[in-house]
KOLGU-4560 file (N, C-alpha, C; in nm, 3 decimals, padded with zeros to 5 digits):
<recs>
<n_xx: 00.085 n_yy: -00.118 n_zz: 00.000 ca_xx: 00.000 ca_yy: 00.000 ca_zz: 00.000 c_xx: 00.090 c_yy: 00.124 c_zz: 00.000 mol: A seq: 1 type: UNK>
<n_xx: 00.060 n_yy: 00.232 n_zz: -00.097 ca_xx: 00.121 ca_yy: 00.343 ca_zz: -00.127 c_xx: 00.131 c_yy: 00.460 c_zz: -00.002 mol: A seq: 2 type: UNK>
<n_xx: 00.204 n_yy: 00.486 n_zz: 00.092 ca_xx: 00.206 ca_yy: 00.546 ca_zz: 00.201 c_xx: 00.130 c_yy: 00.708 c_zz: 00.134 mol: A seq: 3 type: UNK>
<n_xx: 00.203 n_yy: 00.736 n_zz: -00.008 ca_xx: 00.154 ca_yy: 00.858 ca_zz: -00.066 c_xx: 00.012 c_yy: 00.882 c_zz: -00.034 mol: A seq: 4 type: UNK>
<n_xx: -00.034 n_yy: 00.725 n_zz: -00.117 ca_xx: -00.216 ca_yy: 00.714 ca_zz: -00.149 c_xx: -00.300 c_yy: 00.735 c_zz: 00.005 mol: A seq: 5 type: UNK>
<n_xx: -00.256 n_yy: 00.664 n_zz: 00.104 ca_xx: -00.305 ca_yy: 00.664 ca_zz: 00.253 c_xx: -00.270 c_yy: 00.847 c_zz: 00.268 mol: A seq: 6 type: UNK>
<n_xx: -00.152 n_yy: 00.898 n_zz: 00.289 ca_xx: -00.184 ca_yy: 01.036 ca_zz: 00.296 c_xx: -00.289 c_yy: 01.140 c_zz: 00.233 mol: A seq: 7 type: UNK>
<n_xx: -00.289 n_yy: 01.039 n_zz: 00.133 ca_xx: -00.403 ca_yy: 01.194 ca_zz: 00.031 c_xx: -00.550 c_yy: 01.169 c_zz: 00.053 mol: A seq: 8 type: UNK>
<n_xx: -00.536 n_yy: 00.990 n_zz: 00.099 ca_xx: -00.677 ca_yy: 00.975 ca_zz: 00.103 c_xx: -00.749 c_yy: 01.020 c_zz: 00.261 mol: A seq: 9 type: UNK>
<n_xx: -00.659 n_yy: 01.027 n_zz: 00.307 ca_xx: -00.636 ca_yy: 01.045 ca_zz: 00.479 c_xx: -00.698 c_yy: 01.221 c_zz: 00.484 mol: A seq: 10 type: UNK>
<n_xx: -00.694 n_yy: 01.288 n_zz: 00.419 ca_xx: -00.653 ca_yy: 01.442 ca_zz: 00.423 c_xx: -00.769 c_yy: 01.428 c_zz: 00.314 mol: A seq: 11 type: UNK>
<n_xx: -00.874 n_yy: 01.376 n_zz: 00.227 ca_xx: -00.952 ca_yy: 01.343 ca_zz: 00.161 c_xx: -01.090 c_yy: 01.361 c_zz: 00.258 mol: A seq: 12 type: UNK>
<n_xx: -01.074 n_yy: 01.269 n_zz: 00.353 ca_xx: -01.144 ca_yy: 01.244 ca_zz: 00.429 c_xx: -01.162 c_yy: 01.344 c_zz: 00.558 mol: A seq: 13 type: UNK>
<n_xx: -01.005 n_yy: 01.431 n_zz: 00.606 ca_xx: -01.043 ca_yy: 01.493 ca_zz: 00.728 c_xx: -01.081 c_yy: 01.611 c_zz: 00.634 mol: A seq: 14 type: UNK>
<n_xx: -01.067 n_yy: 01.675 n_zz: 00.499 ca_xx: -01.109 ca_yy: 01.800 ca_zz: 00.443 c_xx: -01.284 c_yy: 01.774 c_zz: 00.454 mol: A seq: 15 type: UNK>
<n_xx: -01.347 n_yy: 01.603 n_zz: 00.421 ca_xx: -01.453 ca_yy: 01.597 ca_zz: 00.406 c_xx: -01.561 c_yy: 01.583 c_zz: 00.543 mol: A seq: 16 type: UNK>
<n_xx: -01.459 n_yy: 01.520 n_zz: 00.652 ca_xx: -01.496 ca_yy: 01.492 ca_zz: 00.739 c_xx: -01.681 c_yy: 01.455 c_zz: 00.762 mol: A seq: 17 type: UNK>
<n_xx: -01.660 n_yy: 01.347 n_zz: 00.723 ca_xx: -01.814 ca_yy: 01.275 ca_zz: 00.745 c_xx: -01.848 c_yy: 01.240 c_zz: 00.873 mol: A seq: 18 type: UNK>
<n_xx: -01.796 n_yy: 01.270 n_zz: 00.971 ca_xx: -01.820 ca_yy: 01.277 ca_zz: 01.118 c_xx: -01.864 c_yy: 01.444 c_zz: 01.133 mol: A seq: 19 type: UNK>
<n_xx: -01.852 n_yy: 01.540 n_zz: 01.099 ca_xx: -01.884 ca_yy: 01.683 ca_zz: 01.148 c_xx: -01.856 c_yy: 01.684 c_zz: 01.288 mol: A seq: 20 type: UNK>
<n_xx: -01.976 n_yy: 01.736 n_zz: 01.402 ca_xx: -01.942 ca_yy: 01.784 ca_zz: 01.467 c_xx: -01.890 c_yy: 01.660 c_zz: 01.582 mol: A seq: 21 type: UNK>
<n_xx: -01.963 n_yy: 01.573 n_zz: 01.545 ca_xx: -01.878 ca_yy: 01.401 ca_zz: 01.630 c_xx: -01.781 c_yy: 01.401 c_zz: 01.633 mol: A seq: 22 type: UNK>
<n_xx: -01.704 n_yy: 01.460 n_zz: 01.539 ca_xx: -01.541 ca_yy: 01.438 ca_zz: 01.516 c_xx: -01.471 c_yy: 01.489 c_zz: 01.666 mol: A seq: 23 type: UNK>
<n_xx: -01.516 n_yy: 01.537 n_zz: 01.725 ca_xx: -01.426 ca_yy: 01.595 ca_zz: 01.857 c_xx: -01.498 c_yy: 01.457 c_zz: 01.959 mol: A seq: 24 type: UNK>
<n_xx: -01.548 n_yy: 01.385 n_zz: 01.947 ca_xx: -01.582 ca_yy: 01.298 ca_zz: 02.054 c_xx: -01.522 c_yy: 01.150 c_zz: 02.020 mol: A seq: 25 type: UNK>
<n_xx: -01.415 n_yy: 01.146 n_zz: 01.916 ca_xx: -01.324 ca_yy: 01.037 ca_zz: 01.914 c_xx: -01.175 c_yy: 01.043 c_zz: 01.909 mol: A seq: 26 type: UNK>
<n_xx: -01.169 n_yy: 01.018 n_zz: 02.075 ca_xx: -00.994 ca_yy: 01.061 ca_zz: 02.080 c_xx: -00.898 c_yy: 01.011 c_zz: 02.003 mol: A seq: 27 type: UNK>
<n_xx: -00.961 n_yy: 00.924 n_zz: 01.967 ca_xx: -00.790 ca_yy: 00.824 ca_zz: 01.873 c_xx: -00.867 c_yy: 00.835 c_zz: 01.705 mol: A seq: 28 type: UNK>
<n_xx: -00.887 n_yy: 00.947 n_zz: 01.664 ca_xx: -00.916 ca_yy: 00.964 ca_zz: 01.517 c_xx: -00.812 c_yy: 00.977 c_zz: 01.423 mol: A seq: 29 type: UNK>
<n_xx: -00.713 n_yy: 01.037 n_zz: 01.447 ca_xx: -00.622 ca_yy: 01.042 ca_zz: 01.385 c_xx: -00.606 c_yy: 01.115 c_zz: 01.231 mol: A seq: 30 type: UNK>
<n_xx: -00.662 n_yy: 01.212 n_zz: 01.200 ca_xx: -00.731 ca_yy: 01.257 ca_zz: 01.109 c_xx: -00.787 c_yy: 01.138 c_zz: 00.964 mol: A seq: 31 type: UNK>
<n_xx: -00.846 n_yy: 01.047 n_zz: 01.054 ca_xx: -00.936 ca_yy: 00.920 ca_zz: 00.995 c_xx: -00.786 c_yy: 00.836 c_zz: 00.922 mol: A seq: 32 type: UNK>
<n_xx: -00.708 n_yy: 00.817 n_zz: 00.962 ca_xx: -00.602 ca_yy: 00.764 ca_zz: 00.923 c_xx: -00.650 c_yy: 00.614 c_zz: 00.900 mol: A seq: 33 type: UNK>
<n_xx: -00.694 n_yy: 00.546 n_zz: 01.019 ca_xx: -00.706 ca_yy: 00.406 ca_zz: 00.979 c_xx: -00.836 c_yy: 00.390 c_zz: 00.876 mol: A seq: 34 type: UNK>
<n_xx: -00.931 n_yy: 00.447 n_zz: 00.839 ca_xx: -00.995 ca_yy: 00.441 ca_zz: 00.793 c_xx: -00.962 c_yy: 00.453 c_zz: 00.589 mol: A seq: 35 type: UNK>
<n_xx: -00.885 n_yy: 00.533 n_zz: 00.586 ca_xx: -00.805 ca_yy: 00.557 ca_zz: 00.480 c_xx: -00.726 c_yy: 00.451 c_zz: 00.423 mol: A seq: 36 type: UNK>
<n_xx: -00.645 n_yy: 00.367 n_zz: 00.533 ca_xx: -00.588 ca_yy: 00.225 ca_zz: 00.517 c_xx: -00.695 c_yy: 00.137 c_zz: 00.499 mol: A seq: 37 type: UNK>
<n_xx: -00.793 n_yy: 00.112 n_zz: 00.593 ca_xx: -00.883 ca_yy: 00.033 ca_zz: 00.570 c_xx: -00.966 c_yy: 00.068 c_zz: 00.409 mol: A seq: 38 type: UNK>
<n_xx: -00.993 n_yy: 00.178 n_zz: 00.360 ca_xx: -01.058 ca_yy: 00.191 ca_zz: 00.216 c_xx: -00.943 c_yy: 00.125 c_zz: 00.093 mol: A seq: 39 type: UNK>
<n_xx: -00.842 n_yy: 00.122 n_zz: 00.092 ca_xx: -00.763 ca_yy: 00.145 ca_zz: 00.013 c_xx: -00.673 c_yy: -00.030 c_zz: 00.038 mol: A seq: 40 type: UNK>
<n_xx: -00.731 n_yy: -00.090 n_zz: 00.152 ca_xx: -00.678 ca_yy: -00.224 ca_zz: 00.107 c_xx: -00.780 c_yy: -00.313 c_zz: 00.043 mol: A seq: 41 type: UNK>
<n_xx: -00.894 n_yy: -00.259 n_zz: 00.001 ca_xx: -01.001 ca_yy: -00.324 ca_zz: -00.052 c_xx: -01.031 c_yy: -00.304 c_zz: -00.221 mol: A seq: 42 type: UNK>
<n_xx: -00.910 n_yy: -00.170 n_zz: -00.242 ca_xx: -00.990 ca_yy: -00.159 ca_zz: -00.362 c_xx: -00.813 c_yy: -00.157 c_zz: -00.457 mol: A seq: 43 type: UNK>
<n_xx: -00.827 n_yy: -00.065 n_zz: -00.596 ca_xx: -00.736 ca_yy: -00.089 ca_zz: -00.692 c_xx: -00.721 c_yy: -00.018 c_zz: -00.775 mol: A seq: 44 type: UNK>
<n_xx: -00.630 n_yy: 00.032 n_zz: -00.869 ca_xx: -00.621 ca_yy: 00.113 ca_zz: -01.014 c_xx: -00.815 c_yy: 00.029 c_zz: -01.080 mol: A seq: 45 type: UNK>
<n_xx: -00.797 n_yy: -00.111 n_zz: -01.081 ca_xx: -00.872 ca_yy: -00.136 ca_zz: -01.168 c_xx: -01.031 c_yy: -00.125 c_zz: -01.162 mol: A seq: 46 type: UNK>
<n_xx: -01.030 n_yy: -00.065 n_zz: -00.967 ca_xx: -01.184 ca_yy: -00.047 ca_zz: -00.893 c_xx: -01.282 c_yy: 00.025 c_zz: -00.946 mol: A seq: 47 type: UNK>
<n_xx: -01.375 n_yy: 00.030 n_zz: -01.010 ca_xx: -01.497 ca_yy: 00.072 ca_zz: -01.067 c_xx: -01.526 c_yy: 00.224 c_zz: -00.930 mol: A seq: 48 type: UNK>
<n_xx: -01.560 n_yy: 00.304 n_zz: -00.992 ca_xx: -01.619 ca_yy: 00.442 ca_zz: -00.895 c_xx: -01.723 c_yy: 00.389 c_zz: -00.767 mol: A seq: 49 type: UNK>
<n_xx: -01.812 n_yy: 00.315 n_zz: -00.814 ca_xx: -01.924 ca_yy: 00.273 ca_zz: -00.773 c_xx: -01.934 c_yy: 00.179 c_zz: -00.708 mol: A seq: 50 type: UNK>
<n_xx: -01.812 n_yy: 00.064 n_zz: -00.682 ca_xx: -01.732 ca_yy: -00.012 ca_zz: -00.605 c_xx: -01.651 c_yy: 00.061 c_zz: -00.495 mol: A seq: 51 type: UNK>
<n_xx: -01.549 n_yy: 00.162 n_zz: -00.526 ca_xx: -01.486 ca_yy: 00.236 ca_zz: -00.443 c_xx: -01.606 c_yy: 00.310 c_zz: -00.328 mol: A seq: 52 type: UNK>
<n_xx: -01.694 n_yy: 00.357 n_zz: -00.361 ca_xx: -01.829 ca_yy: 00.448 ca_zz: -00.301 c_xx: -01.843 c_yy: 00.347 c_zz: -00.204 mol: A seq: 53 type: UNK>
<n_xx: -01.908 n_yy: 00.208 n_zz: -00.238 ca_xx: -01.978 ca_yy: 00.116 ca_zz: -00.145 c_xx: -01.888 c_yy: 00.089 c_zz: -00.043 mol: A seq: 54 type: UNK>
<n_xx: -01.683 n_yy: 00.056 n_zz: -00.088 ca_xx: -01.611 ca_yy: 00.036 ca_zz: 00.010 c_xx: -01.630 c_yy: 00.149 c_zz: 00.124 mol: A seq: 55 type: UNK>
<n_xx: -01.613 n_yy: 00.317 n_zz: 00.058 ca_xx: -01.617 ca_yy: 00.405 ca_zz: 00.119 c_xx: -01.715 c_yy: 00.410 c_zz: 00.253 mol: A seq: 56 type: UNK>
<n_xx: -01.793 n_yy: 00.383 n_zz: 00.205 ca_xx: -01.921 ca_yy: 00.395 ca_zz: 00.333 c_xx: -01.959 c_yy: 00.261 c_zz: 00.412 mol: A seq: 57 type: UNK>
<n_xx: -01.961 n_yy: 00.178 n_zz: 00.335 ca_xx: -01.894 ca_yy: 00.084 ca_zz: 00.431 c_xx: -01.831 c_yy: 00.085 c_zz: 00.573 mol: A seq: 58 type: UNK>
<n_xx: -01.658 n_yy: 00.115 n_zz: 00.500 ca_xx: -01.583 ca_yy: 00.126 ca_zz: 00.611 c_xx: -01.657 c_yy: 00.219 c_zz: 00.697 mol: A seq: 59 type: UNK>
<n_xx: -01.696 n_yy: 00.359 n_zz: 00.639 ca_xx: -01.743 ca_yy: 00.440 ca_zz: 00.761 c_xx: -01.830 c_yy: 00.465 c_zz: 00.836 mol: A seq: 60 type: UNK>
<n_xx: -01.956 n_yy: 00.341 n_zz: 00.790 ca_xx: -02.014 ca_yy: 00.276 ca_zz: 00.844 c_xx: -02.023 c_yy: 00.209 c_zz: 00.960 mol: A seq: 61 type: UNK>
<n_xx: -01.918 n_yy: 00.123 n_zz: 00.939 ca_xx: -01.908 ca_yy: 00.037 ca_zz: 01.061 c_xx: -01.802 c_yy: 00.081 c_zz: 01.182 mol: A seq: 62 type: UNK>
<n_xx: -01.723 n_yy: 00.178 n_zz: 01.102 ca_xx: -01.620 ca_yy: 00.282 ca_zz: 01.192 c_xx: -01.708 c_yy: 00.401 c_zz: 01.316 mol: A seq: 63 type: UNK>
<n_xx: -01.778 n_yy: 00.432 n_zz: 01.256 ca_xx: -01.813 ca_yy: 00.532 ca_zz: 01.352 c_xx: -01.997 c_yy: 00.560 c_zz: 01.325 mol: A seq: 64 type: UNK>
<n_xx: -02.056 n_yy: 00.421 n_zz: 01.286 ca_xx: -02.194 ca_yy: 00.376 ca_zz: 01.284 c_xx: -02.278 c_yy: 00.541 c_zz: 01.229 mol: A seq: 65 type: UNK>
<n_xx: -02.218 n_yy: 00.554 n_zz: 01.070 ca_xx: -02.281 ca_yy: 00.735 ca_zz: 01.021 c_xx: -02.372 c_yy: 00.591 c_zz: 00.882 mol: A seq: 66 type: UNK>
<n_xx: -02.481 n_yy: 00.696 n_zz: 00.858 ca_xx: -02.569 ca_yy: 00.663 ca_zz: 00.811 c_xx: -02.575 c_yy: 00.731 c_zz: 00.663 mol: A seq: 67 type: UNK>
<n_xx: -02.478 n_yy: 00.641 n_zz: 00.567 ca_xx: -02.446 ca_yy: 00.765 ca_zz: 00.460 c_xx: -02.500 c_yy: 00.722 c_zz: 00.318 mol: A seq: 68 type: UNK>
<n_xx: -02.535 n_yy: 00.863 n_zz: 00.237 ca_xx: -02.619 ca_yy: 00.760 ca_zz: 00.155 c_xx: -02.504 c_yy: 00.752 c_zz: 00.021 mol: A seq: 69 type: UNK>
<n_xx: -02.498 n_yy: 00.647 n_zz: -00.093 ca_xx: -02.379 ca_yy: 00.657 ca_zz: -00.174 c_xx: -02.445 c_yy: 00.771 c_zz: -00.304 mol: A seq: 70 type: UNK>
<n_xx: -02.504 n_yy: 00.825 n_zz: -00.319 ca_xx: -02.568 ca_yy: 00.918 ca_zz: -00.390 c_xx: -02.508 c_yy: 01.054 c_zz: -00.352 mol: A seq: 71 type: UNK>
<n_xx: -02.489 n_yy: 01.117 n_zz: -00.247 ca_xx: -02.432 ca_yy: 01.211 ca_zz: -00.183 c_xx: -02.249 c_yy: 01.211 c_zz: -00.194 mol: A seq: 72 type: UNK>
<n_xx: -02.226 n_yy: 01.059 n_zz: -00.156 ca_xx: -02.062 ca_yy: 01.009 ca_zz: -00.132 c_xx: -01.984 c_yy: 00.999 c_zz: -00.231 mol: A seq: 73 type: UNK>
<n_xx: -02.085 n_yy: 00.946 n_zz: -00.400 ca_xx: -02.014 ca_yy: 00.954 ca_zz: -00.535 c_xx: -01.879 c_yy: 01.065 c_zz: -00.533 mol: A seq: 74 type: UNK>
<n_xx: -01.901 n_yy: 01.193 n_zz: -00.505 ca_xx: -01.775 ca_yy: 01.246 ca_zz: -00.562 c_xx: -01.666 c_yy: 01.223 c_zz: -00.480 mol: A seq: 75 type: UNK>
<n_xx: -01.689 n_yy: 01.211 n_zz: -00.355 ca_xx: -01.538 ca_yy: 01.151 ca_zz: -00.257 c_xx: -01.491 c_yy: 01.026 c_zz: -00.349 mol: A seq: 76 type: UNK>
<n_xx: -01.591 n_yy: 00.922 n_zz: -00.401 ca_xx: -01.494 ca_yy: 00.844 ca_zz: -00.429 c_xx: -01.440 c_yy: 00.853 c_zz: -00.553 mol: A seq: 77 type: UNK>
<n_xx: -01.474 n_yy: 00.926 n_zz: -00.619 ca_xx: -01.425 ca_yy: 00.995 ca_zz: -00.767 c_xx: -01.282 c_yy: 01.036 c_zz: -00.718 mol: A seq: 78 type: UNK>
<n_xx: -01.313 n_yy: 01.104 n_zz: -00.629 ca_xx: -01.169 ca_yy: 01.156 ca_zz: -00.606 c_xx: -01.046 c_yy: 01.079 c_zz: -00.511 mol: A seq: 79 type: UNK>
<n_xx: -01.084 n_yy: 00.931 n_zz: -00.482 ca_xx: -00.997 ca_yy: 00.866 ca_zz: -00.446 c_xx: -00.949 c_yy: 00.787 c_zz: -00.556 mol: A seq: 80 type: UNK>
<n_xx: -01.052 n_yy: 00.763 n_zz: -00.686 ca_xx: -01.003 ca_yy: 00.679 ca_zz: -00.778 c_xx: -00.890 c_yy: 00.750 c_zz: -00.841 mol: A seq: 81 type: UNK>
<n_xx: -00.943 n_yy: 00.891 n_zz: -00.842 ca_xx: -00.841 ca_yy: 00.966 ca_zz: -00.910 c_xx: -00.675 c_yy: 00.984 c_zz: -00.845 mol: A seq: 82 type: UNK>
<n_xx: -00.706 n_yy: 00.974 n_zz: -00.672 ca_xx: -00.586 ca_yy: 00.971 ca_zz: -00.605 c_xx: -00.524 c_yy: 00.868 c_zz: -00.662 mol: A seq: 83 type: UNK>
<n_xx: -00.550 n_yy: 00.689 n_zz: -00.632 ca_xx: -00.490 ca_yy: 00.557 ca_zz: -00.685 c_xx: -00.461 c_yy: 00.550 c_zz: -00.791 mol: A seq: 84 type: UNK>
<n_xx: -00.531 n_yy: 00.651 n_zz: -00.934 ca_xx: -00.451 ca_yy: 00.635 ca_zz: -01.024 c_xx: -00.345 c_yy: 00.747 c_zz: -01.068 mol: A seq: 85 type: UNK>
<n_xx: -00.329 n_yy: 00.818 n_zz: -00.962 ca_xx: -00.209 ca_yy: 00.890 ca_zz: -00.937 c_xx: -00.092 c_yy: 00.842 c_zz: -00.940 mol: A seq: 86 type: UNK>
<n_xx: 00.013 n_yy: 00.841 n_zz: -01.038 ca_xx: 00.143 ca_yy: 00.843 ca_zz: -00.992 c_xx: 00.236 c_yy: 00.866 c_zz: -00.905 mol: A seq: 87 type: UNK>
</recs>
């Protein structure tokens, strides 16, 4: 796993922060660091948008039990596909 890809997707996520104002009531967040690892060992250059979305909420799903719909989440994961197929 690309330490690069975990940073951008990491900083993806605290710019988007899908926790809002919850985010101050989890001490070990880490600006969603593990969560970023956890998206990104599931998916691939070759991951479909719409695959990446379902991992997305998923993980953050079961991370911090948010109720998200993938209709809303589409462009985060646009923009992680675009991170992974980053050089």
């Amino acid at each position: 796993m690309d330490e690069k890809h975990i940073d951008k997707v990491k900083q993806l996520l605290t710019n988007w922060n899908p926790l809002g104002e919850m985010r101050n009531q989890i001490p070990d967040l880490e600006n969603y660091e593990t969560e970023a690892i956890d998206i990104l060992f599931f998916i691939d250059k070759k991951s479909p948008v719409n695959y990446i979305n379902k991992i997305m909420v998923d993980v953050l799903s079961q991370a911090f039990g948010l109720d998200l719909n993938l209709k809303t989440t589409i462009k985060y994961a646009e923009k992680i596909k675009t991170i992974i197929n980053d050089e």
